[in-house]
CHARMM-style PDB file with segment names, atoms N, HN, CA, C and O in Angstrom:
ATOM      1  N   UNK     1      41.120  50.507  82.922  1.00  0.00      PROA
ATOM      2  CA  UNK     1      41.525  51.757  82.301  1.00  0.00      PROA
ATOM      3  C   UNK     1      41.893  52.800  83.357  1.00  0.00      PROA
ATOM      4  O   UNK     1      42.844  53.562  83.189  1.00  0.00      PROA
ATOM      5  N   UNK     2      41.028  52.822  84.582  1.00  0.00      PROA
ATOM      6  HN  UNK     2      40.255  52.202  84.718  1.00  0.00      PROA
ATOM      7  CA  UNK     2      41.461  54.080  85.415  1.00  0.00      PROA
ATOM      8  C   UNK     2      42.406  53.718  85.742  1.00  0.00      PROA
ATOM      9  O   UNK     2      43.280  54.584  85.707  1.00  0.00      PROA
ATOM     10  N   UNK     3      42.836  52.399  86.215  1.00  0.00      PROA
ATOM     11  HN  UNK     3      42.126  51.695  86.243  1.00  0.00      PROA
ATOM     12  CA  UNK     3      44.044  51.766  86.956  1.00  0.00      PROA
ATOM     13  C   UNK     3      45.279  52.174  86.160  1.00  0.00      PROA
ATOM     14  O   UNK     3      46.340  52.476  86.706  1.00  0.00      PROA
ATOM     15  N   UNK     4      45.080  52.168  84.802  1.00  0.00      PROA
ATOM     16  HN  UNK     4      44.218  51.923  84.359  1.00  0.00      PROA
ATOM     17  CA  UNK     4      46.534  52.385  84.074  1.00  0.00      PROA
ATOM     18  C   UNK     4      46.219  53.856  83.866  1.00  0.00      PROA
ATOM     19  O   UNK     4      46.755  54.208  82.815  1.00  0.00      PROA
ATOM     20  N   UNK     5      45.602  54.800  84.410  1.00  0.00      PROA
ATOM     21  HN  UNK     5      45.167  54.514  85.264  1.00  0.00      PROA
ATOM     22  CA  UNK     5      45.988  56.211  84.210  1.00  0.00      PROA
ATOM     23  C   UNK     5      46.534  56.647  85.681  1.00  0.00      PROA
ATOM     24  O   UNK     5      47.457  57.459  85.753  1.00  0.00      PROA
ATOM     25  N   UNK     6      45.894  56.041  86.958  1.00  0.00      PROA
ATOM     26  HN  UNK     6      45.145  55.381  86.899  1.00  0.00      PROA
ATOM     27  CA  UNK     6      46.553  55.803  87.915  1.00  0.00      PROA
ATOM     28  C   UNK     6      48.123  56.129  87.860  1.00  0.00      PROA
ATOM     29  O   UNK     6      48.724  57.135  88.238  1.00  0.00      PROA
ATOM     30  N   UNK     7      48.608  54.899  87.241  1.00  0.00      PROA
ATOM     31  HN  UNK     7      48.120  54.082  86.935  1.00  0.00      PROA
ATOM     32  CA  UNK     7      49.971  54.163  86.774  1.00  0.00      PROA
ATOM     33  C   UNK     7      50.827  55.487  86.496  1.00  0.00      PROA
ATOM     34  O   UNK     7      51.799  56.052  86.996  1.00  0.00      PROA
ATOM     35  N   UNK     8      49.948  55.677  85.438  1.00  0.00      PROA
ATOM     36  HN  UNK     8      49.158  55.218  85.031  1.00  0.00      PROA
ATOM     37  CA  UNK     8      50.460  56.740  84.488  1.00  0.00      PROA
ATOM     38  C   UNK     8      50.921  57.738  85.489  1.00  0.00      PROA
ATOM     39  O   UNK     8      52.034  58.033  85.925  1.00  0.00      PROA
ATOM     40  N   UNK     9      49.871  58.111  85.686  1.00  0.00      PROA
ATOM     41  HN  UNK     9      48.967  57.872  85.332  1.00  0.00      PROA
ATOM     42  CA  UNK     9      50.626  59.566  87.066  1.00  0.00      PROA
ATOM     43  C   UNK     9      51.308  59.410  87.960  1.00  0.00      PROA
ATOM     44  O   UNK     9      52.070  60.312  88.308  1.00  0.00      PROA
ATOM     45  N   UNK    10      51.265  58.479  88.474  1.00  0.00      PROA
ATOM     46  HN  UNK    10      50.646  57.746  88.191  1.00  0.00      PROA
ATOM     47  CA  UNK    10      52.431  57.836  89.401  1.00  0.00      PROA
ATOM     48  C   UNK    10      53.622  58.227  88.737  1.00  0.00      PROA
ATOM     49  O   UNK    10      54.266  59.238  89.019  1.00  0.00      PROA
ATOM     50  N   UNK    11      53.850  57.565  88.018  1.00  0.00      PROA
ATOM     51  HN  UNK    11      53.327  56.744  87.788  1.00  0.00      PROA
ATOM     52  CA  UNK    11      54.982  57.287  86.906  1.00  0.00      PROA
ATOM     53  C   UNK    11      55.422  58.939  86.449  1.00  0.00      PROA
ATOM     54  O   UNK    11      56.599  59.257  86.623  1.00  0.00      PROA
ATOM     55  N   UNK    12      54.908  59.485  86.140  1.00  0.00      PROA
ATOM     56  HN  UNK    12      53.952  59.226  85.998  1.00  0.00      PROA
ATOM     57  CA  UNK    12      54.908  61.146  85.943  1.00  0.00      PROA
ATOM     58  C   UNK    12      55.430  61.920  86.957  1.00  0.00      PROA
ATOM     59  O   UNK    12      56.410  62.648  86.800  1.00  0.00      PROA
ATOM     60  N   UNK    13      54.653  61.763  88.279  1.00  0.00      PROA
ATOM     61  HN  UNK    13      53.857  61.171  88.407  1.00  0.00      PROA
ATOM     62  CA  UNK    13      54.762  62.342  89.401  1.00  0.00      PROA
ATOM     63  C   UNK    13      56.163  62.190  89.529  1.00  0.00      PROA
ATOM     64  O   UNK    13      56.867  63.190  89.388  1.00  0.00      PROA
ATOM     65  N   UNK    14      56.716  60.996  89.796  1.00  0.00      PROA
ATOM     66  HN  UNK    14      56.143  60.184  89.910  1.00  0.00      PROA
ATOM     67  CA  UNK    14      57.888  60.476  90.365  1.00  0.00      PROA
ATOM     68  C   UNK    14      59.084  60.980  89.511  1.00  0.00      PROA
ATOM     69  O   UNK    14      60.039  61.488  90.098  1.00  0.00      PROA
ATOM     70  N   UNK    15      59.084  60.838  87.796  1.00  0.00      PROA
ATOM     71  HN  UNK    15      58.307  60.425  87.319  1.00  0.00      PROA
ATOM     72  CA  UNK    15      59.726  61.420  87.250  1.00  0.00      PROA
ATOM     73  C   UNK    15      59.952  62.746  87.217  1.00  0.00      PROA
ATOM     74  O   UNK    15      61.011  63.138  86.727  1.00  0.00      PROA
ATOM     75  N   UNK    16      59.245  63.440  87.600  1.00  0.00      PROA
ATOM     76  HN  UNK    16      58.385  63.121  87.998  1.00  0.00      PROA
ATOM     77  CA  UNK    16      58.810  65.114  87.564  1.00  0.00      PROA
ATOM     78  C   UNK    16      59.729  65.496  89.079  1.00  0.00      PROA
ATOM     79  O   UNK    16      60.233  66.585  89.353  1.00  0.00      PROA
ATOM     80  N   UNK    17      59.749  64.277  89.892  1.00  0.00      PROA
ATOM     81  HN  UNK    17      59.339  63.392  89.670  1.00  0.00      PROA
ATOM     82  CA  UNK    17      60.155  64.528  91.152  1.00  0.00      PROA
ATOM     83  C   UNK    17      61.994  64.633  91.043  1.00  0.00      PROA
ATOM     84  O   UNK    17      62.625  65.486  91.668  1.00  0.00      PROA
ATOM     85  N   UNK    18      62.569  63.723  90.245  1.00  0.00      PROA
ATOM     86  HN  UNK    18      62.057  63.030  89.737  1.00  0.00      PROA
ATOM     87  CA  UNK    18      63.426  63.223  89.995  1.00  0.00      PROA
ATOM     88  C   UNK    18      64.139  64.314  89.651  1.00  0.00      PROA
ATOM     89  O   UNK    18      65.072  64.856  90.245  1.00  0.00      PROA
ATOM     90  N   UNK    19      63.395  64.691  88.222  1.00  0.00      PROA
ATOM     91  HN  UNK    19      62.637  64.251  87.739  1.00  0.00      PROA
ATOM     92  CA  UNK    19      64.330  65.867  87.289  1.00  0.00      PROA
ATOM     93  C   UNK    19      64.078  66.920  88.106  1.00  0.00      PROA
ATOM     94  O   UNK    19      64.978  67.744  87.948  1.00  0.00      PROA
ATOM     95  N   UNK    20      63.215  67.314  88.973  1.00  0.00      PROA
ATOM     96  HN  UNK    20      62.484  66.644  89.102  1.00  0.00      PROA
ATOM     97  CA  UNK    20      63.609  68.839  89.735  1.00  0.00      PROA
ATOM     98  C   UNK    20      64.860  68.151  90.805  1.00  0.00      PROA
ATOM     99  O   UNK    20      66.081  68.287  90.729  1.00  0.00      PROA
ATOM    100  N   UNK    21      64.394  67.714  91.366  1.00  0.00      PROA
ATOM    101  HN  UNK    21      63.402  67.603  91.427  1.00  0.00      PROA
ATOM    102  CA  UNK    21      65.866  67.144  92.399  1.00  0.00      PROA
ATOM    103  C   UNK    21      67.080  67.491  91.664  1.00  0.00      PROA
ATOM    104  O   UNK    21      67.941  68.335  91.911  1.00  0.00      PROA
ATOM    105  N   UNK    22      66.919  66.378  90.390  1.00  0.00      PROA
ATOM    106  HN  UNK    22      66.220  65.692  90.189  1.00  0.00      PROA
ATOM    107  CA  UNK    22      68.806  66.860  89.870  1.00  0.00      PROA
ATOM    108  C   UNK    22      68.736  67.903  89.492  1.00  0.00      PROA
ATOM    109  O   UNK    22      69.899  68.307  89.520  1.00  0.00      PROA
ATOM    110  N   UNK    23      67.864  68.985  88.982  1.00  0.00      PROA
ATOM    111  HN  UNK    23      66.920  68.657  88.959  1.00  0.00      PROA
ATOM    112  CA  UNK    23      68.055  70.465  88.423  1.00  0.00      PROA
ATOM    113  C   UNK    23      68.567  71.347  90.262  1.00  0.00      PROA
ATOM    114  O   UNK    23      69.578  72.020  90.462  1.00  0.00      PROA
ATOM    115  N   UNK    24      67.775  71.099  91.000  1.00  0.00      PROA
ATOM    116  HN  UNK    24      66.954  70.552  90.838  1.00  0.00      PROA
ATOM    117  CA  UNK    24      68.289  71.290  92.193  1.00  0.00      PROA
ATOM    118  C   UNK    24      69.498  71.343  92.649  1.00  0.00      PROA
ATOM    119  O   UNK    24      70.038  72.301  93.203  1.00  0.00      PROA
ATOM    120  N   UNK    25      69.950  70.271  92.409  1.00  0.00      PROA
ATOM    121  HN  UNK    25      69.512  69.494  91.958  1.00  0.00      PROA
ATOM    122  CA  UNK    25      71.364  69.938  92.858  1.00  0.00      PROA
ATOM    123  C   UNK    25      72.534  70.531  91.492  1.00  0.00      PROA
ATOM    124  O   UNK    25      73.733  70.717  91.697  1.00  0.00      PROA
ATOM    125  N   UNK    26      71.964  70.714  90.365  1.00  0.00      PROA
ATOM    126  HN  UNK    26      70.990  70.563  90.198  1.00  0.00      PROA
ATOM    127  CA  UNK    26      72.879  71.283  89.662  1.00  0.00      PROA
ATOM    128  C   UNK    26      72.892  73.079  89.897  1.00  0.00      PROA
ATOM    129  O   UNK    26      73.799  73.779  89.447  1.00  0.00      PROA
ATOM    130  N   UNK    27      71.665  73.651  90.712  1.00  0.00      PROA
ATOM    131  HN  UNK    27      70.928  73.082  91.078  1.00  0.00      PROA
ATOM    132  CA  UNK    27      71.873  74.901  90.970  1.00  0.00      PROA
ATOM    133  C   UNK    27      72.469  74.549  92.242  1.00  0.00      PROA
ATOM    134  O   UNK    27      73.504  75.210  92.158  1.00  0.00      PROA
ATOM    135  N   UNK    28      72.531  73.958  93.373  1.00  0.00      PROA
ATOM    136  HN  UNK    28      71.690  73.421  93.442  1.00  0.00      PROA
ATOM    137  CA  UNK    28      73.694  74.356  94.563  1.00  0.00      PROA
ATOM    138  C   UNK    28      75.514  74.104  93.941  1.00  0.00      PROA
ATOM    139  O   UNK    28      76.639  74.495  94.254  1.00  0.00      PROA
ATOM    140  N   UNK    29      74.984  73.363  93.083  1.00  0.00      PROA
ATOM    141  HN  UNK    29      74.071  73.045  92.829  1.00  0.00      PROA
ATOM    142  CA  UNK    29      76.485  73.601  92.186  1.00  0.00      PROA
ATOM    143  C   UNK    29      77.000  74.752  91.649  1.00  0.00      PROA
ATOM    144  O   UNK    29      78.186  75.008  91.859  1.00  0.00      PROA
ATOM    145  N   UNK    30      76.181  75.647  90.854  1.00  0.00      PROA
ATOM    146  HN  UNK    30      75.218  75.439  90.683  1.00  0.00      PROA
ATOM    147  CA  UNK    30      76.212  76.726  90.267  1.00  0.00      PROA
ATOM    148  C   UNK    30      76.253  77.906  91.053  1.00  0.00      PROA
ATOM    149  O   UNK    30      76.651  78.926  90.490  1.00  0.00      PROA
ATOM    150  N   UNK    31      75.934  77.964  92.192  1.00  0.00      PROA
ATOM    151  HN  UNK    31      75.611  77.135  92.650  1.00  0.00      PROA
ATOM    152  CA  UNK    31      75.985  78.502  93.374  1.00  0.00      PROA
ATOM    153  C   UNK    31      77.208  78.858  93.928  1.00  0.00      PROA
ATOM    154  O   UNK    31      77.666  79.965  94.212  1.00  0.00      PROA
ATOM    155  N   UNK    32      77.764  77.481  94.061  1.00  0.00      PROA
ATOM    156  HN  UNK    32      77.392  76.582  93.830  1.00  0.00      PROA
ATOM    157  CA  UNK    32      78.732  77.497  94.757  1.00  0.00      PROA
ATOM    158  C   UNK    32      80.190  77.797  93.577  1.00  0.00      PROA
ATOM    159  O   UNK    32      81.273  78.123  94.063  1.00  0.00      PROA
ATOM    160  N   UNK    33      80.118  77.726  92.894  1.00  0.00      PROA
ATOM    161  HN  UNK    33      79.238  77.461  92.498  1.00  0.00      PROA
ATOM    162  CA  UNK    33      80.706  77.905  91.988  1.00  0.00      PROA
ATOM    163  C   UNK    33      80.629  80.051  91.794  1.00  0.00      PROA
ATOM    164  O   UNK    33      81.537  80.880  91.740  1.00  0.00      PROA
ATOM    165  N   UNK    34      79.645  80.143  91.764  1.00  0.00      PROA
ATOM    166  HN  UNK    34      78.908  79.469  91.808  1.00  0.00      PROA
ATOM    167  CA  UNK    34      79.432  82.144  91.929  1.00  0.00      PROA
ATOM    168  C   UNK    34      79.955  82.576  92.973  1.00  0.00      PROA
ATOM    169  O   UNK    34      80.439  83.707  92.949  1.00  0.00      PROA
ATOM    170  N   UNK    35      80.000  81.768  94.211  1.00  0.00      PROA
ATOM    171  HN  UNK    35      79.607  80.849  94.231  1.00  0.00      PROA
ATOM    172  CA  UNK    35      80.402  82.319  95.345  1.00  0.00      PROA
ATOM    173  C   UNK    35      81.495  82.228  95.183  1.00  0.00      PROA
ATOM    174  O   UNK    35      82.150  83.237  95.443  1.00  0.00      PROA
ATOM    175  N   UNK    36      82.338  80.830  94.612  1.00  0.00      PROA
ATOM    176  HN  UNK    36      81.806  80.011  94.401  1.00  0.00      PROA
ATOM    177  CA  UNK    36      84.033  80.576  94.951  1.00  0.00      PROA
ATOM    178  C   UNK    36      84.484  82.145  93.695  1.00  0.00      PROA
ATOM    179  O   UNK    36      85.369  82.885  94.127  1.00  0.00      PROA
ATOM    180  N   UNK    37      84.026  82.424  92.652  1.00  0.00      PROA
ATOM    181  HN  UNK    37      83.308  81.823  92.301  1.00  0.00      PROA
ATOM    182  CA  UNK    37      84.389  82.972  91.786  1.00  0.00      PROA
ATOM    183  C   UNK    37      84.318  84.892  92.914  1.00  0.00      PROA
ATOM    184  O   UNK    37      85.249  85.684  92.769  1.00  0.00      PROA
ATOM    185  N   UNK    38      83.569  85.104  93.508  1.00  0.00      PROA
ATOM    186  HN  UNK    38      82.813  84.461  93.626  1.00  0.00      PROA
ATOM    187  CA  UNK    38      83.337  86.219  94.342  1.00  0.00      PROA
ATOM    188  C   UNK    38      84.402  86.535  95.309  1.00  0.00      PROA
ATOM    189  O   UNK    38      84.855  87.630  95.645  1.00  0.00      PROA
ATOM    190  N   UNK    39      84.818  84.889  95.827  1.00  0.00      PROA
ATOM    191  HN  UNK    39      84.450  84.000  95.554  1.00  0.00      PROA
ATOM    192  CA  UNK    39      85.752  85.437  96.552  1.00  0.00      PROA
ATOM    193  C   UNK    39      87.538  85.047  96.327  1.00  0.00      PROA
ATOM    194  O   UNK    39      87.970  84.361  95.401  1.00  0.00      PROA
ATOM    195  N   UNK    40      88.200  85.546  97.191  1.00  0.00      PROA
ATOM    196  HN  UNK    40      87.849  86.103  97.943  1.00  0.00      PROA
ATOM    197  CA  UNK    40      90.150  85.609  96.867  1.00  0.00      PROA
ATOM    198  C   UNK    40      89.717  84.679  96.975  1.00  0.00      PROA
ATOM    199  O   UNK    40      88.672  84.198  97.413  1.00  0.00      PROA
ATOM    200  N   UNK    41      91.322  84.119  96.172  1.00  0.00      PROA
ATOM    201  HN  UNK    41      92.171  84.509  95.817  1.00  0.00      PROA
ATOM    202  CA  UNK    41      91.758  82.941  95.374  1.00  0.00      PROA
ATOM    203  C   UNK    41      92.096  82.094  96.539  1.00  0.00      PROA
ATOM    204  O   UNK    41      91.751  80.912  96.531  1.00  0.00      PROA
ATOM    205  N   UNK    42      92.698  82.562  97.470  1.00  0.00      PROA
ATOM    206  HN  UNK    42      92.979  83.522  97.476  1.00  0.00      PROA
ATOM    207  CA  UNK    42      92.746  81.891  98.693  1.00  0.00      PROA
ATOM    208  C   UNK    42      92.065  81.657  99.712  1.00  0.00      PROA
ATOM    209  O   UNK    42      92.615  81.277 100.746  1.00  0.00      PROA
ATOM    210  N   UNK    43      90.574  81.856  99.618  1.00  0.00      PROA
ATOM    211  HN  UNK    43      90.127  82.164  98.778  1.00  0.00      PROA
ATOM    212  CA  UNK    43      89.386  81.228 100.318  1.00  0.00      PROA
ATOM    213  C   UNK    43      88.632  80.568  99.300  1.00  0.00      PROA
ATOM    214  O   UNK    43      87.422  80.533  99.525  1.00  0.00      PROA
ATOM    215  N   UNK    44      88.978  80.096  98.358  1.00  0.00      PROA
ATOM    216  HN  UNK    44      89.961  80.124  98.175  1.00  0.00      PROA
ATOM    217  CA  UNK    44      88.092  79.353  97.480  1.00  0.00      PROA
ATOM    218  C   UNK    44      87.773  77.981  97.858  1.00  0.00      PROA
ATOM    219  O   UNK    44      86.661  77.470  97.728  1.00  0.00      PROA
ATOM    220  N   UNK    45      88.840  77.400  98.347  1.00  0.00      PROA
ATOM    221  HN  UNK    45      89.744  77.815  98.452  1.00  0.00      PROA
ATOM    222  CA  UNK    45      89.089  75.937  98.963  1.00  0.00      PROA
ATOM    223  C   UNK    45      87.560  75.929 100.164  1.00  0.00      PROA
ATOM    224  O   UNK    45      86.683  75.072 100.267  1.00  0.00      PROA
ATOM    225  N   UNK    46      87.730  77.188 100.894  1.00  0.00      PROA
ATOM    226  HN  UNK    46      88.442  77.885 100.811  1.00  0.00      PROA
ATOM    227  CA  UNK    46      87.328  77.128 102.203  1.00  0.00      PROA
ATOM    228  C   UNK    46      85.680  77.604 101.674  1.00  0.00      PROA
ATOM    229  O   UNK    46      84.733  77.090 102.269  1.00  0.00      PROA
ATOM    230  N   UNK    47      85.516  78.213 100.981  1.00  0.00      PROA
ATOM    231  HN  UNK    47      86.285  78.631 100.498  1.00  0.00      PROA
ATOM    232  CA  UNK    47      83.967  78.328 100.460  1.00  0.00      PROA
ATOM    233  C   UNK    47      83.762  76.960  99.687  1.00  0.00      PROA
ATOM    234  O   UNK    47      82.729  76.338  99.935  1.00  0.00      PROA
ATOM    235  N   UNK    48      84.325  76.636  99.114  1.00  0.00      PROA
ATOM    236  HN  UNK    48      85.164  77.141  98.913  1.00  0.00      PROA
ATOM    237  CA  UNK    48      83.401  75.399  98.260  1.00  0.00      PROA
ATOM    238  C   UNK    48      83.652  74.390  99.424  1.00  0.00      PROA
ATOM    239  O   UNK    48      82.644  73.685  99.457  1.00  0.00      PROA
ATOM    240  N   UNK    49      84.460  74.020 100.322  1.00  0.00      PROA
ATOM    241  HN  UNK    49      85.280  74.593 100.295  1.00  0.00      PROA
ATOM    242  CA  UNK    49      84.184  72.872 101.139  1.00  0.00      PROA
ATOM    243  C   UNK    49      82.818  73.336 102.478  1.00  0.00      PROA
ATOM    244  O   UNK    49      82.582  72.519 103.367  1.00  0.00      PROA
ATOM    245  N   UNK    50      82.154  74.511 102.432  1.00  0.00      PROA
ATOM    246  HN  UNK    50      82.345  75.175 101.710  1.00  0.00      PROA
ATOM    247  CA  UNK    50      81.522  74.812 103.101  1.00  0.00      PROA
ATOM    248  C   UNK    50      79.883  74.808 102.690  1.00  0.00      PROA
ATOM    249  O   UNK    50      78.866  74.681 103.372  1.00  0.00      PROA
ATOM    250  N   UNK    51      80.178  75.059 100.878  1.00  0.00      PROA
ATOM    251  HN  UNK    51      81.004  75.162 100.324  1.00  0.00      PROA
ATOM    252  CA  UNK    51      79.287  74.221 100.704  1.00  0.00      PROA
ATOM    253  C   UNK    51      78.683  73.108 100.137  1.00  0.00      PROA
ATOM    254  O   UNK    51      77.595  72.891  99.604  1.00  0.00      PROA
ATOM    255  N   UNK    52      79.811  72.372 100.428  1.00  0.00      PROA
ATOM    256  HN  UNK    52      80.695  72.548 100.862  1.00  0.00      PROA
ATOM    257  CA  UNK    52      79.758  70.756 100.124  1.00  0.00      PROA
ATOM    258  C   UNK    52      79.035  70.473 101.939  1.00  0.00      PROA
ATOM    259  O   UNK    52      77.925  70.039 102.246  1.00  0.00      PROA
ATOM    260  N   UNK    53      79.866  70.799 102.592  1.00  0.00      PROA
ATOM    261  HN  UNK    53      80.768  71.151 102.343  1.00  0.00      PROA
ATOM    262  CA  UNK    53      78.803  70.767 103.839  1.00  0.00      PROA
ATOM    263  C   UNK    53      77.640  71.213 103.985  1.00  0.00      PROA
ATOM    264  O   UNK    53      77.041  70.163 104.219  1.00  0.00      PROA
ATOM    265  N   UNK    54      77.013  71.873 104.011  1.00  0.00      PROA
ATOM    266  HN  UNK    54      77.500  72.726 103.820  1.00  0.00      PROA
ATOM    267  CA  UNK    54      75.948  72.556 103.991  1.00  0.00      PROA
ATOM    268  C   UNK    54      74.917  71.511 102.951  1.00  0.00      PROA
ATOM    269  O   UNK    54      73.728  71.320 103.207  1.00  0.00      PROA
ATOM    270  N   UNK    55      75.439  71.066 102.079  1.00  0.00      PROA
ATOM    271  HN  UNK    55      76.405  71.221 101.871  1.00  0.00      PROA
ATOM    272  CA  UNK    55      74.618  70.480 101.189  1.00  0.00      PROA
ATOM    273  C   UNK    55      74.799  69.016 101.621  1.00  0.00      PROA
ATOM    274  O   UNK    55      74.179  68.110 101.064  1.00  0.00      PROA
ATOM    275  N   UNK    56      75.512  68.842 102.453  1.00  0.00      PROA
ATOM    276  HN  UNK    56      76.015  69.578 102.907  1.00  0.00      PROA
ATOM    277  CA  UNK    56      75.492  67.303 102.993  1.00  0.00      PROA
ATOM    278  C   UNK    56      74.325  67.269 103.705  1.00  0.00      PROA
ATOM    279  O   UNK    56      73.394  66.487 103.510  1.00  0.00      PROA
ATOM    280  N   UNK    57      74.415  68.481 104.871  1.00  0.00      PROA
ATOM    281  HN  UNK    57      75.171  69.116 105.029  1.00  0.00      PROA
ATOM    282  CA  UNK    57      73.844  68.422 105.945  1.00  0.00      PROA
ATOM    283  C   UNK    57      72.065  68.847 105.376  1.00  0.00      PROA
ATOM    284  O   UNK    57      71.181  68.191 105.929  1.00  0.00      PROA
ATOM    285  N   UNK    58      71.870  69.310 104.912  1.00  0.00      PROA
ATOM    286  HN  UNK    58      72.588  69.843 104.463  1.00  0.00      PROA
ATOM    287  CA  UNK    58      70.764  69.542 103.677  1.00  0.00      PROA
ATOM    288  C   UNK    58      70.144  68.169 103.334  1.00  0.00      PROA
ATOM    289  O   UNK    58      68.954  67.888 103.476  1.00  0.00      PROA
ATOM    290  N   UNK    59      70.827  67.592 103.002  1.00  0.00      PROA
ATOM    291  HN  UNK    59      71.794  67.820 102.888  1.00  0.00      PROA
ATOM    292  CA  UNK    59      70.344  66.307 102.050  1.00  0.00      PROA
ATOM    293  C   UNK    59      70.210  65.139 102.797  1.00  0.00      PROA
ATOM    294  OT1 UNK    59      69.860  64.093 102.250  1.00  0.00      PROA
TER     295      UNK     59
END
Protein backbone atom coordinates (compact mmCIF):
# COMPACT_ATOMS: atom_id res chain seq x y z
CA UNK A 1 0.00 0.00 0.00
CA UNK A 2 2.71 2.65 0.85
CA UNK A 3 4.51 1.55 -2.30
CA UNK A 4 1.48 2.45 -4.52
CA UNK A 5 1.03 5.88 -2.79
CA UNK A 6 4.74 6.27 -3.39
CA UNK A 7 3.75 5.63 -7.17
CA UNK A 8 1.08 7.83 -6.86
CA UNK A 9 3.17 10.93 -6.08
CA UNK A 10 5.69 10.26 -8.29
CA UNK A 11 3.22 10.15 -10.93
CA UNK A 12 1.67 13.58 -9.66
CA UNK A 13 4.90 15.21 -9.08
CA UNK A 14 6.04 14.60 -12.62
CA UNK A 15 2.76 15.56 -14.12
CA UNK A 16 2.51 18.78 -12.07
CA UNK A 17 6.10 19.23 -13.47
CA UNK A 18 5.06 18.86 -17.01
CA UNK A 19 1.94 21.18 -17.08
CA UNK A 20 3.91 24.13 -15.41
CA UNK A 21 6.73 23.68 -18.04
CA UNK A 22 4.18 23.93 -20.96
CA UNK A 23 2.21 26.84 -19.14
CA UNK A 24 5.79 28.29 -19.03
CA UNK A 25 6.56 28.10 -22.36
CA UNK A 26 3.14 29.32 -23.43
CA UNK A 27 3.90 32.60 -21.31
CA UNK A 28 7.47 33.24 -23.14
CA UNK A 29 5.15 33.03 -26.07
CA UNK A 30 2.77 35.56 -24.86
CA UNK A 31 5.57 37.65 -24.03
CA UNK A 32 7.00 37.79 -26.92
CA UNK A 33 4.13 38.35 -28.72
CA UNK A 34 3.45 41.91 -26.17
CA UNK A 35 6.76 42.92 -26.97
CA UNK A 36 6.53 42.37 -30.97
CA UNK A 37 3.02 44.22 -30.61
CA UNK A 38 5.06 47.34 -28.54
CA UNK A 39 7.29 47.72 -31.04
CA UNK A 40 7.42 49.32 -35.15
CA UNK A 41 6.32 47.09 -37.55
CA UNK A 42 9.72 46.95 -38.75
CA UNK A 43 11.54 45.53 -35.75
CA UNK A 44 9.08 42.91 -35.16
CA UNK A 45 11.05 40.27 -37.16
CA UNK A 46 14.12 41.35 -35.06
CA UNK A 47 12.32 41.13 -31.52
CA UNK A 48 10.63 37.86 -31.95
CA UNK A 49 13.84 36.20 -33.44
CA UNK A 50 15.56 37.49 -30.27
CA UNK A 51 13.37 35.85 -28.38
CA UNK A 52 13.32 32.67 -29.93
CA UNK A 53 17.02 32.97 -28.95
CA UNK A 54 16.98 33.77 -25.68
CA UNK A 55 14.59 30.96 -25.12
CA UNK A 56 16.84 28.55 -26.92
CA UNK A 57 19.63 29.55 -24.95
CA UNK A 58 17.32 29.27 -21.72
CA UNK A 59 16.24 25.85 -22.37
Amino acid sequence: MENQIFQLQYAMDTFYFLVMGALVMWMAAGFAMLEAGLVRAKNTTEILTKNVVLYAIAC
